[in-house]
C-alpha positions in Angstrom: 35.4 1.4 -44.9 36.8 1.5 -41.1 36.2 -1.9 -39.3 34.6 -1.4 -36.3 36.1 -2.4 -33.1 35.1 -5.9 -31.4 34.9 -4.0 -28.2 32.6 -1.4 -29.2 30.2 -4.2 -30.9 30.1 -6.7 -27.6 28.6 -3.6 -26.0 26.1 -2.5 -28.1 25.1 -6.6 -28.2 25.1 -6.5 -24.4 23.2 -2.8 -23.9 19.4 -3.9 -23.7 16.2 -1.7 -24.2 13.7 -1.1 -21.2 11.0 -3.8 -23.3 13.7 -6.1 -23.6 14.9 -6.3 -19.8 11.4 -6.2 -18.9 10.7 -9.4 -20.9 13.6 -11.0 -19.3 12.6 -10.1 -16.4 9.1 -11.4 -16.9 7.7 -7.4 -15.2 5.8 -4.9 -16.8 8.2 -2.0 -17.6 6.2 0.5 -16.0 7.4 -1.4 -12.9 11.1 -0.7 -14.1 10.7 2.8 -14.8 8.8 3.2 -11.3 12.3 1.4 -9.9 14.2 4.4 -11.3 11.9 6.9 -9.8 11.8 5.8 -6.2 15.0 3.2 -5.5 17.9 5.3 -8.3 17.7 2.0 -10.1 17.8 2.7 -13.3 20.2 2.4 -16.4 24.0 3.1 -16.9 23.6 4.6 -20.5 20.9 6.1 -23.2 20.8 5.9 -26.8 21.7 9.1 -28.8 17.4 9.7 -28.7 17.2 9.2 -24.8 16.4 6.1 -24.5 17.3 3.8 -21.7 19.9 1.3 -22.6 20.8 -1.4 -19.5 24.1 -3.2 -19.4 24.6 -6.6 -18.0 25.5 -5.1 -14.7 22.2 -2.8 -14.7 20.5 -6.2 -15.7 22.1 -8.1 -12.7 21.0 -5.7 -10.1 17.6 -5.6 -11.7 17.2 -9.4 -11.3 18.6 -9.4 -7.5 15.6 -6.7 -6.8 13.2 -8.6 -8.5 14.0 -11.7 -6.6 14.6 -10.2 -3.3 10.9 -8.4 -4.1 9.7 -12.2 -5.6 10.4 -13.5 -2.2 8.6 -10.7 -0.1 10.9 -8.3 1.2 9.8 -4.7 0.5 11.1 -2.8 -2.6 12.8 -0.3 -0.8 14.6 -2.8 1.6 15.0 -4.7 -1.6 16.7 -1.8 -3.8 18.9 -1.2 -0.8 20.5 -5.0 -1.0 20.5 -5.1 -5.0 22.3 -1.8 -5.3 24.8 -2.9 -2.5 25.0 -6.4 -3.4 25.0 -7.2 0.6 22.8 -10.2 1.3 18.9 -9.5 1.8 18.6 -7.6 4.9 16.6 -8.7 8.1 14.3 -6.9 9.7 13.2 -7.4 13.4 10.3 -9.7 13.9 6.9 -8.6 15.2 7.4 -9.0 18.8 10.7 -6.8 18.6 9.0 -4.2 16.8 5.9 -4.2 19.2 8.7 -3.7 22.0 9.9 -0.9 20.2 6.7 1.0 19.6 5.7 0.6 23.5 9.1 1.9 24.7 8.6 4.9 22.4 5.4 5.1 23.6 6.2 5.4 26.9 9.1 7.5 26.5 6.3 9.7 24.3 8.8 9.8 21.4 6.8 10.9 19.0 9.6 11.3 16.1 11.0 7.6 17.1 7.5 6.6 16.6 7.3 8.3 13.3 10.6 6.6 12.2 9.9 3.4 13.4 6.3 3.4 11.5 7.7 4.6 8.1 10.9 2.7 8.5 8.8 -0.3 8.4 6.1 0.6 5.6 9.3 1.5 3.1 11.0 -1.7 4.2 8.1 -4.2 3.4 5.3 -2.4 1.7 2.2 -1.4 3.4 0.5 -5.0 3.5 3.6 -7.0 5.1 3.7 -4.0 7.8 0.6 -3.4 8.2 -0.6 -7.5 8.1 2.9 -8.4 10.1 4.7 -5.7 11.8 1.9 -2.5 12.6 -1.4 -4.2 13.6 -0.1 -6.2 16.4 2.1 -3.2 17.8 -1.1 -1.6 17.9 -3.1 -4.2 19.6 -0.1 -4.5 22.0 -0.8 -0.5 22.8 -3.8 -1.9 23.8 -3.3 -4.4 25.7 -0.7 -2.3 27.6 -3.4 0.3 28.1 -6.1 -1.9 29.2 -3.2 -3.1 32.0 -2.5 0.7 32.9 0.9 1.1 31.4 0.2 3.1 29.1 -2.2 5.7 29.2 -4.7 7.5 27.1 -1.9 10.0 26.1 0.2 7.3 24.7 -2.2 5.9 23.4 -3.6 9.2 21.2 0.5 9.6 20.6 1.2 6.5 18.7 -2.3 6.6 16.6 -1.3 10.2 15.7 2.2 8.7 14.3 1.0 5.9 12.7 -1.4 8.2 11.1 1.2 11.1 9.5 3.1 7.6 8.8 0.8 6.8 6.4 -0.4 10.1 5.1 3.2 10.8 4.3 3.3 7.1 2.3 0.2 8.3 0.1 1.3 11.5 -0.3 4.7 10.1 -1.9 2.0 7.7 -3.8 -0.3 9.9 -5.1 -1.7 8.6 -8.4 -2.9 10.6 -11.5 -5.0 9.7 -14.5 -6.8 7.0 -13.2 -8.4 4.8 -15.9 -10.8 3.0 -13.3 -14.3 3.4 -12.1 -13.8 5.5 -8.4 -13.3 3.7 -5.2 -14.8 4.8 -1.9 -13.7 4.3 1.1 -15.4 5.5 4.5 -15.8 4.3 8.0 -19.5 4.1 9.2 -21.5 6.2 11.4 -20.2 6.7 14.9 -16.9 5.0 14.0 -14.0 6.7 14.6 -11.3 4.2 14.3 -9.8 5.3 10.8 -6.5 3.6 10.7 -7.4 1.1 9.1 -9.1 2.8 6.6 -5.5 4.8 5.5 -3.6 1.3 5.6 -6.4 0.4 2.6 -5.8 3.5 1.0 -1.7 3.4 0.9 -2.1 0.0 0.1 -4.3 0.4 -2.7 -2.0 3.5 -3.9 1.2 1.4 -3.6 -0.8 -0.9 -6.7 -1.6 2.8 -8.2 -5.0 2.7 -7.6 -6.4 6.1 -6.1 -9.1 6.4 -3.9 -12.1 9.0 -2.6 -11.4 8.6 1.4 -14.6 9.9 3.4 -12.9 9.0 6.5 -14.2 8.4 9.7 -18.2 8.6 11.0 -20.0 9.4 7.8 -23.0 8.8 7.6 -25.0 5.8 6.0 -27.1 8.5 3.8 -23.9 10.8 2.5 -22.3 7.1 1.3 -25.3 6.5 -0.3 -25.5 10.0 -1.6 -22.1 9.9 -3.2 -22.4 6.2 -4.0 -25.3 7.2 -6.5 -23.3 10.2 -8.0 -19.8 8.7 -8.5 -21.0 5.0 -9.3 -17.6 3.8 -8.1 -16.4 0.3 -8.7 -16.3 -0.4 -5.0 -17.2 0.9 -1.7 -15.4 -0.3 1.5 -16.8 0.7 4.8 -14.8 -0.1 7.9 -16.5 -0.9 11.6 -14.6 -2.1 14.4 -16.9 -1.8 17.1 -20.7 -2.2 16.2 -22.6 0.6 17.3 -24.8 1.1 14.5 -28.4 0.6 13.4 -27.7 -2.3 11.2 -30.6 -1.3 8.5 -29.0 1.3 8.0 -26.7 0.4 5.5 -29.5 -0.8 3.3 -29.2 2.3 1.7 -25.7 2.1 0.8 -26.9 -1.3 -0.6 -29.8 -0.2 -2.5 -27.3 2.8 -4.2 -24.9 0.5 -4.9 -27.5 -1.9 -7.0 -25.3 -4.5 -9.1 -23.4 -1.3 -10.4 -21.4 -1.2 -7.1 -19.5 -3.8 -5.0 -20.1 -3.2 -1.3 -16.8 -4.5 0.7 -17.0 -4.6 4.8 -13.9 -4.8 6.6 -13.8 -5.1 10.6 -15.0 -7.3 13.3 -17.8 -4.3 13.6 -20.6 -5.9 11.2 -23.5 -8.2 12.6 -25.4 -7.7 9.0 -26.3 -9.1 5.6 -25.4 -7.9 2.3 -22.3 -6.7 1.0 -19.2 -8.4 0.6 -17.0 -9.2 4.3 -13.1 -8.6 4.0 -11.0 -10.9 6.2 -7.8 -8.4 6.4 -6.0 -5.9 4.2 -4.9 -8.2 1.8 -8.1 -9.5 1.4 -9.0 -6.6 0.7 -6.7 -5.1 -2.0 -7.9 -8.0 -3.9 -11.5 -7.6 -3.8 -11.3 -3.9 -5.0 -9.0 -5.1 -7.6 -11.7 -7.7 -8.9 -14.5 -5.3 -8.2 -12.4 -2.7 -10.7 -12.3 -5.6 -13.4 -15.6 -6.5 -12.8 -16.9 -2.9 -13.2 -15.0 -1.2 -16.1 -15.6 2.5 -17.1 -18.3 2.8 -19.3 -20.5 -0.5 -18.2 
């Protein structure tokens, strides 16, 4: 019998399977077959049936994304650095990116908006940018309107960015198959501000959790409506301004019974009943709990 060459058997001992790096890891593996999908980070070799097989330099560039990820920069920034093996990369802070967004606001740069919007979500994730980076450029818009500096067509410029921004993030996010009780989302009557409302949404589908988006002034009775008919896990209604009859949403309420959390989210709710949301990640989490606490079939 042939002996079989010490090289050949250090690298079958060093070739790991997808379970195994995920366990040294400490992730799921869907998260490392998701890494292959999106960041090109996936194995150097596959067994004779397909499989993926990881050396120890696959390994090592899998535990620099997971760290850089671990320690909050976004997985595409992340995937960048591990597969270059440069140090983690630095983005500009708030107020540089605010400065950013104005200039190309006033410039009415449209596509530098659009860069500069999904730059940022790719780079962090939609919570860091949206939490650190987006909502603050977007109250500075404001601010810089309300002095006269920018004007209403600026203004309607950079919302319409930071809205194919996002819409292009979901798109890329899409989820199929969901094995969870429907979420709702919807803004409430009269309010128009729906931004905030697709930050939720991306952010929910970056955790691959899809979502039936009503969007912006819908009224009280069509939430209840639907509410009744999908028996979702969760609805989340947004209000930034409120300019509402506040009994109205006692039929949303009364639909969703105890089947049903209610979730509010903006500074536009004077009301009791339901369940207030400080900010996105806030958020996140209480559809995520209201998901566990309302399985399919209960």
């Amino acid at each position: 019998m042939a002996s079989t060459d010490p090289t050949t058997q250090a690298q079958q001992v060093t070739l790991l399977s997808v379970g195994e790096v995920a366990e040294k890891l400490g992730v799921p593996a869907s998260t490392l077959r998701t890494w292959e999908r999106r960041y090109e980070l996936g194995p150097s070799a596959r067994s004779a049936g397909g499989h993926r097989r990881y050396d120890a330099a696959d390994v090592e560039r899998l535990q620099r994304m997971h760290l850089l990820v671990e320690s909050g920069l976004g997985p595409a920034a992340a995937a960048r650095a591990a597969i270059s093996g440069d140090p983690m990369e630095r983005t500009e802070g708030a107020d540089a990116f605010a400065d950013a967004v104005i200039a190309a606001t006033r410039a009415y740069d449209a596509e530098g908006l659009r860069t500069l919007f999904v730059r940022k979500l790719e780079d962090l994730g939609t919570i860091r940018a949206w939490t650190d980076h987006i909502a603050p450029s977007m109250r500075r818009v404001g601010e810089e309107w309300y002095r006269g500096s920018v004007g209403v067509d600026g203004e309607h410029l950079v919302s319409d960015a930071l809205h194919t921004a996002l819409r292009a993030r979901l798109a890329s996010r899409r989820t199929k198959g969901q094995d969870h009780r429907p979420v709702l989302l919807a803004c409430a009557e009269d309010e128009h501000h729906v931004l905030p409302l697709l930050a939720l949404q991306c952010a929910l589908a970056d955790q691959e959790i899809g979502c039936h988006m009503l969007g912006q002034r819908t009224p009280f009775s069509a939430i209840a409506g639907m509410t009744i008919r999908l028996e979702p896990a969760a609805v989340f209604l947004w209000a930034s301004i409120v300019h509402f009859d506040g009994n109205a949403l006692a039929s949303v309420l009364d639909a969703a019974a105890d089947r049903t959390d209610v979730l509010l989210g903006g500074p536009g709710w004077s009301v009791e009943g339901g369940t207030h949301v400080a900010d996105l990640q806030a958020a996140v989490d209480a559809v995520q709990q209201a998901i566990v606490r309302h399985p399919v079939g209960a």
